[in-house]
ZAPA-824129 format. One record per residue (C-alpha): residue number from 1; residue in one letter; x, z negated, y. Coordinates in Angstrom, 2 decimals, decimal comma. Layout:
N
<resi:NUM | resn:A | c1:X | c3:Z | c2:Y>
...
//
This chain:
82
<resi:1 | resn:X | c1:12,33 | c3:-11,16 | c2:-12,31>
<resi:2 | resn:X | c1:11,65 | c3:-7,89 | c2:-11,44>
<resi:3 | resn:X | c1:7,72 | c3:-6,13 | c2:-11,24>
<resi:4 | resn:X | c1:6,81 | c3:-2,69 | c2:-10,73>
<resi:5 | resn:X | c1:3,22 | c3:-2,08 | c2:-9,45>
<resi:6 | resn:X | c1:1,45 | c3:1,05 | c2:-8,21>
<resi:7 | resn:X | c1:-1,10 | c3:0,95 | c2:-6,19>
<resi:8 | resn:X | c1:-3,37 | c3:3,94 | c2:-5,41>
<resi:9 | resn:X | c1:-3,49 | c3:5,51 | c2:-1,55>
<resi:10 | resn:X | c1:-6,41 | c3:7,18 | c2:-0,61>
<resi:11 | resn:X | c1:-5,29 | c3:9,43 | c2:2,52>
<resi:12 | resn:X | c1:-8,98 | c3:10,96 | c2:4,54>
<resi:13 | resn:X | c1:-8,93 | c3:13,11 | c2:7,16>
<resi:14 | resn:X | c1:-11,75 | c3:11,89 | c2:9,86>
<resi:15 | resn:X | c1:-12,28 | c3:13,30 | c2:13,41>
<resi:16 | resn:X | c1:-9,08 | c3:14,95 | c2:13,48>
<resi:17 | resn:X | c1:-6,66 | c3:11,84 | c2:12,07>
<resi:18 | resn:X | c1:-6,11 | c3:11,12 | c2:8,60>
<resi:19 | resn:X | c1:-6,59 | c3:7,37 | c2:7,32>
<resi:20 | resn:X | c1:-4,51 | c3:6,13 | c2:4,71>
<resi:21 | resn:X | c1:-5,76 | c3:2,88 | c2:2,79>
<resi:22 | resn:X | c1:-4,82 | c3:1,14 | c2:-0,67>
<resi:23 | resn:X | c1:-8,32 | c3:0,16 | c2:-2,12>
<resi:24 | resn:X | c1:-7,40 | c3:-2,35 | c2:-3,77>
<resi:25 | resn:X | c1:-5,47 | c3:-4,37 | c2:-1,15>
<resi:26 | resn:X | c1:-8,20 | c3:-5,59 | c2:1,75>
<resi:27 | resn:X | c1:-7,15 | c3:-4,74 | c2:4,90>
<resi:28 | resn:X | c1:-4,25 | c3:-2,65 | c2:4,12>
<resi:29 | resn:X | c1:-4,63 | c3:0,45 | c2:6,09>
<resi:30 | resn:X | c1:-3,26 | c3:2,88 | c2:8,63>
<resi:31 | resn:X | c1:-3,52 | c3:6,38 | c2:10,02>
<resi:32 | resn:X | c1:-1,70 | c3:8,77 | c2:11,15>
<resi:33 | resn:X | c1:-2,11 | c3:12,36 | c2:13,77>
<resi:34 | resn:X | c1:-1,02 | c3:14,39 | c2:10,38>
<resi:35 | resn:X | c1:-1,31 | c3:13,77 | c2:6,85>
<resi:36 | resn:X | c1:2,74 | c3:12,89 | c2:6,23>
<resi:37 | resn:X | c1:2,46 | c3:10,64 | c2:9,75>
<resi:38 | resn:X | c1:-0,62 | c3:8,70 | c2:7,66>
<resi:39 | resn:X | c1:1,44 | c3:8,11 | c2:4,50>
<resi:40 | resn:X | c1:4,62 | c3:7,01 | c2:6,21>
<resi:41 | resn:X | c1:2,62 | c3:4,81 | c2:8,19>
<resi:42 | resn:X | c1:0,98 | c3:3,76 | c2:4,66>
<resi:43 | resn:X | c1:4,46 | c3:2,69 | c2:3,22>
<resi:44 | resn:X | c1:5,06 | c3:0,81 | c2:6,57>
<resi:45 | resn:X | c1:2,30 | c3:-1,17 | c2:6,29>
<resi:46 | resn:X | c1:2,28 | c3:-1,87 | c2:2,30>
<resi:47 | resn:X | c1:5,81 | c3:-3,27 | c2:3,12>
<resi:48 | resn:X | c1:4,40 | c3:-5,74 | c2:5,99>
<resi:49 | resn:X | c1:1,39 | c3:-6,32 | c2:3,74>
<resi:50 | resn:X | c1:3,52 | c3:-7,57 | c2:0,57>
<resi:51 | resn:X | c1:5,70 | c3:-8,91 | c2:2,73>
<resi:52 | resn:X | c1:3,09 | c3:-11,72 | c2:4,72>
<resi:53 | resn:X | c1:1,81 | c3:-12,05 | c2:0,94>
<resi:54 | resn:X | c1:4,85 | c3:-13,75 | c2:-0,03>
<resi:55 | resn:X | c1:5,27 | c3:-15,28 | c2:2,93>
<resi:56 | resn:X | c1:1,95 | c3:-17,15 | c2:2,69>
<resi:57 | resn:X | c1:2,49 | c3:-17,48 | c2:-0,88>
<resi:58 | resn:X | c1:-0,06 | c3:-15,81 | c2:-1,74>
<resi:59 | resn:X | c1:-0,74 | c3:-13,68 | c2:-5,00>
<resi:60 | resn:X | c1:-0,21 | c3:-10,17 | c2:-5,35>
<resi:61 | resn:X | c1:-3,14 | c3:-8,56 | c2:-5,91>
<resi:62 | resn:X | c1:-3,06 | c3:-6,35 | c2:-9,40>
<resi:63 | resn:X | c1:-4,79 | c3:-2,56 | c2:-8,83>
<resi:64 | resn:X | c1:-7,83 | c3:-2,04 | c2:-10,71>
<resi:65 | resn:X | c1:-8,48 | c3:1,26 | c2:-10,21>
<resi:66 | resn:X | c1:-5,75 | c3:3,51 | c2:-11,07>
<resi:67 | resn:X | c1:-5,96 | c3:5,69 | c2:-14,62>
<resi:68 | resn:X | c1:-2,51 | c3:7,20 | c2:-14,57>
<resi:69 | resn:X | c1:0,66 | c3:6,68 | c2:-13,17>
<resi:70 | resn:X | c1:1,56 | c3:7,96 | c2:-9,49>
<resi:71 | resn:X | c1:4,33 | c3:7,38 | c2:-7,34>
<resi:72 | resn:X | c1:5,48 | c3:7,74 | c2:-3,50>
<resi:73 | resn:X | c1:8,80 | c3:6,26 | c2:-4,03>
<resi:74 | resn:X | c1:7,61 | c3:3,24 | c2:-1,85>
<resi:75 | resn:X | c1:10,09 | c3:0,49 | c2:-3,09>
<resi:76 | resn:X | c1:9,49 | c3:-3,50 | c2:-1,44>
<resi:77 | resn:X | c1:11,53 | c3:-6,16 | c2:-1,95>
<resi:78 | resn:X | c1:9,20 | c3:-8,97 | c2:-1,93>
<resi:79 | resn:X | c1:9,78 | c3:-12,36 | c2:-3,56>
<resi:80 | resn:X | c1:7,38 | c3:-12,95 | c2:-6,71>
<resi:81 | resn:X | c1:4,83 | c3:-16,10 | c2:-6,33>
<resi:82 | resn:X | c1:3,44 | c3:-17,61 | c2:-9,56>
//
């Protein structure tokens, strides 16, 4: 079965970094030294993130705050857990 979810990055540039963060995924952030370094780093860690989801077998968490599409051409192979 295959899903496609979005979920929505917020990128911030604070004291001379930028953090990146998915809202709707607790704990799911990074940052980078540039804004491109911060959403790299973002995809990294949305991998690891979905990844220890379905490790645990935990569920996916569905975004709640996102009006239109977007897309950063982030793709992770994760199995689905019901």
């Amino acid at each position: 079965m295959k899903t496609d979810l979005a979920y929505r990055l917020v990128v911030k540039e604070q004291e001379g970094i930028y953090i990146a963060s998915f809202p709707s995924l607790p704990g799911c952030h990074t940052w980078g030294n540039t804004f491109e370094e911060a959403v790299k780093n973002a995809e990294e860690a949305l991998a690891v993130y979905m990844e220890t989801l379905a490790v645990n077998g935990d569920n996916i968490p569905e975004e709640t705050s996102i009006d239109r599409p977007v897309s950063l051409g982030i793709v992770v192979h994760a199995p689905l857990t019901a």
